[in-house]
N, C-alpha and C positions, 0 to 999 in steps of 0.2 A: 402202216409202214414199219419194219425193223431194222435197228442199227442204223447206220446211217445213208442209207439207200433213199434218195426224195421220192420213188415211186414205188410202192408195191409192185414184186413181181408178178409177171402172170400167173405164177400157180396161183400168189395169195387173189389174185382178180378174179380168179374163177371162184376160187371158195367164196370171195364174196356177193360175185355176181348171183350164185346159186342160192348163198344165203337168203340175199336181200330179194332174189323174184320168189322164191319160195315163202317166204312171211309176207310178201306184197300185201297179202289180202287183208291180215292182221293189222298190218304198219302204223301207228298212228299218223294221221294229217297233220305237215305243217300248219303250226298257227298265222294264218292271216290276217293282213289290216290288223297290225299289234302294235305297232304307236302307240304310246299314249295321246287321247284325244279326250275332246269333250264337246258337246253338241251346245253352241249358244242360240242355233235360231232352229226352230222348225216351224213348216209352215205346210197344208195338204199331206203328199208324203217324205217332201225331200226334206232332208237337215242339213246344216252347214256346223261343219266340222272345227275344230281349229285343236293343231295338234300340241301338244304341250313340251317345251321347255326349259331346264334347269336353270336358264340363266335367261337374262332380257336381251330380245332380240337387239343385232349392231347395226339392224337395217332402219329406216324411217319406216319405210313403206311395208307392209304387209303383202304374201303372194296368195292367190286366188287360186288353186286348184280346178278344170272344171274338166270333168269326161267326160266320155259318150253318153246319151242318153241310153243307149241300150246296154250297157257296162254294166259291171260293180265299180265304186270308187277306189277299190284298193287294190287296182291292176298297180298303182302308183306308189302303194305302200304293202308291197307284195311279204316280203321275209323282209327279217335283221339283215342287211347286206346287199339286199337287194330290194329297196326300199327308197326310191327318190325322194317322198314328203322328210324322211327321218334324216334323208343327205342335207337339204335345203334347210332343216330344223337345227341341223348340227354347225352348217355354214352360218347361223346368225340370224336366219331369215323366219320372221313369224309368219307361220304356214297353217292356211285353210284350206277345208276340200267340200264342193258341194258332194252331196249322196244325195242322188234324183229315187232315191227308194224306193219301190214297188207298186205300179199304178194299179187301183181297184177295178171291178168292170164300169164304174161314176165315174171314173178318168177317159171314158174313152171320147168325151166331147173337149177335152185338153186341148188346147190349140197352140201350134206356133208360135203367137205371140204371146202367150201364157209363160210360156218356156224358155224361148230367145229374150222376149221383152221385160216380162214384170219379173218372174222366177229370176234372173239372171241380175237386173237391174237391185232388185232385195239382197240380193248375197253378195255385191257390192259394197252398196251401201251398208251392211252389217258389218263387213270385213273392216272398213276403211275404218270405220266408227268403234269397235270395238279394241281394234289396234291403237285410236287417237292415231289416225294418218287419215291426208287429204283423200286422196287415192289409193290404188292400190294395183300391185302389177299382178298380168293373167295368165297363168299358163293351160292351153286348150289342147287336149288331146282328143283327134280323130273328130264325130260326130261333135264334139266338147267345144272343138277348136273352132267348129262351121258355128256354132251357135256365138259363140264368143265374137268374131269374126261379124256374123251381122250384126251383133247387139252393139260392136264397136260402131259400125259404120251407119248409125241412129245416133245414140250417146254416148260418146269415148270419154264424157267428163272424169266419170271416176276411174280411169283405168291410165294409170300410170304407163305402161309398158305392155304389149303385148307378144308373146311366146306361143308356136303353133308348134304341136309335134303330127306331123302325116295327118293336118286337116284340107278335106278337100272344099277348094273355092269353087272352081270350075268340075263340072260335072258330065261335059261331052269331051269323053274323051275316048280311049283305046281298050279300058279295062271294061271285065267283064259287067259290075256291077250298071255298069251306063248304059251298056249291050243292051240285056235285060229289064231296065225300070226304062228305057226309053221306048222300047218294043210300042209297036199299038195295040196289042193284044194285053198289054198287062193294064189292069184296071183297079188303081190302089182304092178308089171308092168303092168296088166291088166287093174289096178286102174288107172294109173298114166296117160293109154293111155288113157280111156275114161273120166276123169274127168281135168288132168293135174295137177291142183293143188287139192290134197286130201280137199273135203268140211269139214267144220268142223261138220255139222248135220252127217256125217257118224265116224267122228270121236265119238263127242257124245254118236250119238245112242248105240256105243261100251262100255264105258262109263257105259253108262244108264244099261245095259245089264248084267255088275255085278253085279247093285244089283238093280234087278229090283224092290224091293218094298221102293226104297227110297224117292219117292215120297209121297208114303201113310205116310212114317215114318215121313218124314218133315212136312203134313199137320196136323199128332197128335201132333207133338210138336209145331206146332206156335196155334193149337186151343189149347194145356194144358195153355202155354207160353204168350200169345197174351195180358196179363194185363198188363206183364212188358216193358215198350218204350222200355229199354236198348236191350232186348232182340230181340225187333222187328226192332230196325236198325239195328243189327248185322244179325237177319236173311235176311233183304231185302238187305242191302251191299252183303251179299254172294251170293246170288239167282242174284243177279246184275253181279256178279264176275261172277259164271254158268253157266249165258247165254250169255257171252260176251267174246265168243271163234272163235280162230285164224287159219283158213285153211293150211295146212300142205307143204311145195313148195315139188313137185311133185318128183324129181329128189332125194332132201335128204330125202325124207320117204322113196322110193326107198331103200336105202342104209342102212337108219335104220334098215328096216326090215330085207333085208336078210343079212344083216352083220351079226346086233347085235341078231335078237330076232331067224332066220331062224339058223344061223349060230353059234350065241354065239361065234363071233370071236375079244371079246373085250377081255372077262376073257380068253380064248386060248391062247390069244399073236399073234392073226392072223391079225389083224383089221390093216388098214393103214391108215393114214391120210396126206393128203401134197404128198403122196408119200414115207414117210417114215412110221415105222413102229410103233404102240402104245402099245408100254410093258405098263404094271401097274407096271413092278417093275422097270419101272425109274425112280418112281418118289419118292422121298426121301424128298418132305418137309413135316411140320405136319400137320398130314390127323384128320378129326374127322367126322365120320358117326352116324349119327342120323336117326333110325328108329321108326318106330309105330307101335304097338301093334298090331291094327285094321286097317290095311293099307289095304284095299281092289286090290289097284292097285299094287304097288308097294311090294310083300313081303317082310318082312324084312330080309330072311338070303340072299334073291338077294341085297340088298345094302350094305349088312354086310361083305360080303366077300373081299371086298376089301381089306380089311387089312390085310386080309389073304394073299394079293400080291403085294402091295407094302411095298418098301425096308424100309420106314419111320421108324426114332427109335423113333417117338415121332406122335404116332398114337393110338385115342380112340373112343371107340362107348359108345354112350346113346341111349337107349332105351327107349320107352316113350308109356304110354297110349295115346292112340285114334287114328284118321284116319289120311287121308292122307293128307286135310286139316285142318279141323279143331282142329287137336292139332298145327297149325301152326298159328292161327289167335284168339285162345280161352285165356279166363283167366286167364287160367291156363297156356298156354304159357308164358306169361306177366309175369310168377312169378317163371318157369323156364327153360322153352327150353331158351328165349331170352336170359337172364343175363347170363346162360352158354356160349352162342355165342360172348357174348360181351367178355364176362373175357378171352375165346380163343382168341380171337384176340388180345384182348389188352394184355397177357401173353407171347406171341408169336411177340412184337414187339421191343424187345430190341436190 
């Protein structure tokens, strides 16, 4: 910008548009997942994280971080700014994050209950204990939130509070991905035999396949887009996040699929876990479901239902424009999905 005009004008947009696509290829990458952290537990390949701050947290309770299994962890702690773990660090709140890290081709007899049950039940427990707090509140995003979600409805002991962003409960629903894994032609044993661990280019390509003109959509907006820097580290941080995807262990996709998506035997009350059995209405602490508008993967009345079955008297859903990440990582986050997340925890720690 010159003098005191708040926008560049267009000639200077073009010089920079021109600029910034012509060194594209050069560009350095934003730095991602740049927190400070430090890994207190590891166990197989995942580690559990917990992020560091200058001063002692105002909360009792510690937050639990947990993603997708097929993710990176630091869709959550993407840039400076755009960074929920670093918001939640900043509000007061001691913040961990599991990292389910890169399963070997030995992962592919992984199971289920490995993941939802023990894995999830350990990084609890480590959370709570490390903190010096009873419990500890969850925040579950996407596949994160589904596992979160059953491990609640087994043993909700240590889990203070639980926070869903675009996790799906119910799995027969309208969107494509239920079309598809519920088909009778699709054969995830088939999968499981010829690849062991689901690759992540096939997970993708599924992905890719809802919408497929998302790529032409991306390249008009980083060409409309491409004068403003801020804007072109937030697109390469996420094009960085999109292609830095995590192969599936063979045995709990397995189970994902015809439990939850074949089956729909989590919203039934059929699904088990541990051996025991995962009602939704065991679980009695306070639930808060946050859906999206434009959630391509995820519909939102499949994550919304929840409430519709757990027992919780202190259970709330937001609703929110945009997708299914980028209302999680955008400006507009920053100003109000986060601060709703924090004031939940921190309201819910007395």
């Amino acid at each position: 910008m010159t003098g005191s005009r708040p926008y560049p004008s267009d000639r200077e947009k073009w010089a920079r548009r021109l600029a910034n696509l012509s060194g594209l290829a050069g560009r350095a990458r934003p730095p991602v997942g740049q927190t400070p952290h430090d890994c207190v537990f590891e166990e197989n390949k995942w580690r559990l994280l917990r992020y560091r701050s200058a001063v002692a947290p105002r909360w009792r309770r510690p937050v639990l971080l947990v993603p997708s299994l097929i993710n990176r962890h630091y869709v959550m702690d993407l840039l400076p700014g755009k960074s929920l773990a670093a918001y939640l660090v900043a509000e007061g709140h001691d913040v961990f994050v599991v990292d389910w890290g890169t399963p070997g081709d030995e992962d592919r007899f992984l199971g289920f209950d490995d993941v939802a049950g023990r894995y999830l039940d350990r990084a609890l427990r480590r959370t709570a204990r490390i903190a010096g707090a009873d419990r500890a509140h969850v925040l579950g995003y996407c596949l994160g939130g589904t596992l979160a979600v059953v491990h609640a409805a087994v043993q909700q002991g240590r889990i203070a509070s639980l926070a869903l962003l675009a996790a799906p409960v119910r799995f027969e629903d309208d969107g494509p991905l239920s079309a598809w894994t519920r088909s009778a032609t699709f054969r995830p044993d088939a999968v499981v035999r010829a690849f062991g661990n689901v690759p992540w280019q096939l997970l993708q390509g599924a992905f890719h396949m809802i919408r497929p003109t998302l790529g032409l959509s991306k390249s008009v907006a980083l060409l409309d887009r491409a004068w403003n820097d801020e804007f072109l580290d937030g697109f390469l941080a996420l094009e960085t996040w999109g292609h830095d995807n995590v192969s599936f262990p063979g045995a709990c996709f397995e189970k994902y699929i015809v439990e939850l998506y074949k089956r729909d035997a989590l919203v039934k009350g059929e699904l088990r876990l541990l051996g025991r059995p995962a009602r939704l209405s065991a679980i009695t602490c306070p639930v808060y479901v946050v859906t999206f508008a434009h959630d391509g993967i995820v519909p939102h009345e499949s994550a919304r239902v929840l409430l519709d079955h757990v027992t919780s008297l202190d259970k709330h859903h937001l609703h929110l424009a945009g997708g299914h990440v980028g209302a999680v990582v955008s400006r507009a986050a920053s100003k109000g999905l986060w601060p709703a997340l924090a004031t939940f925890f921190r309201d819910r720690d007395r």
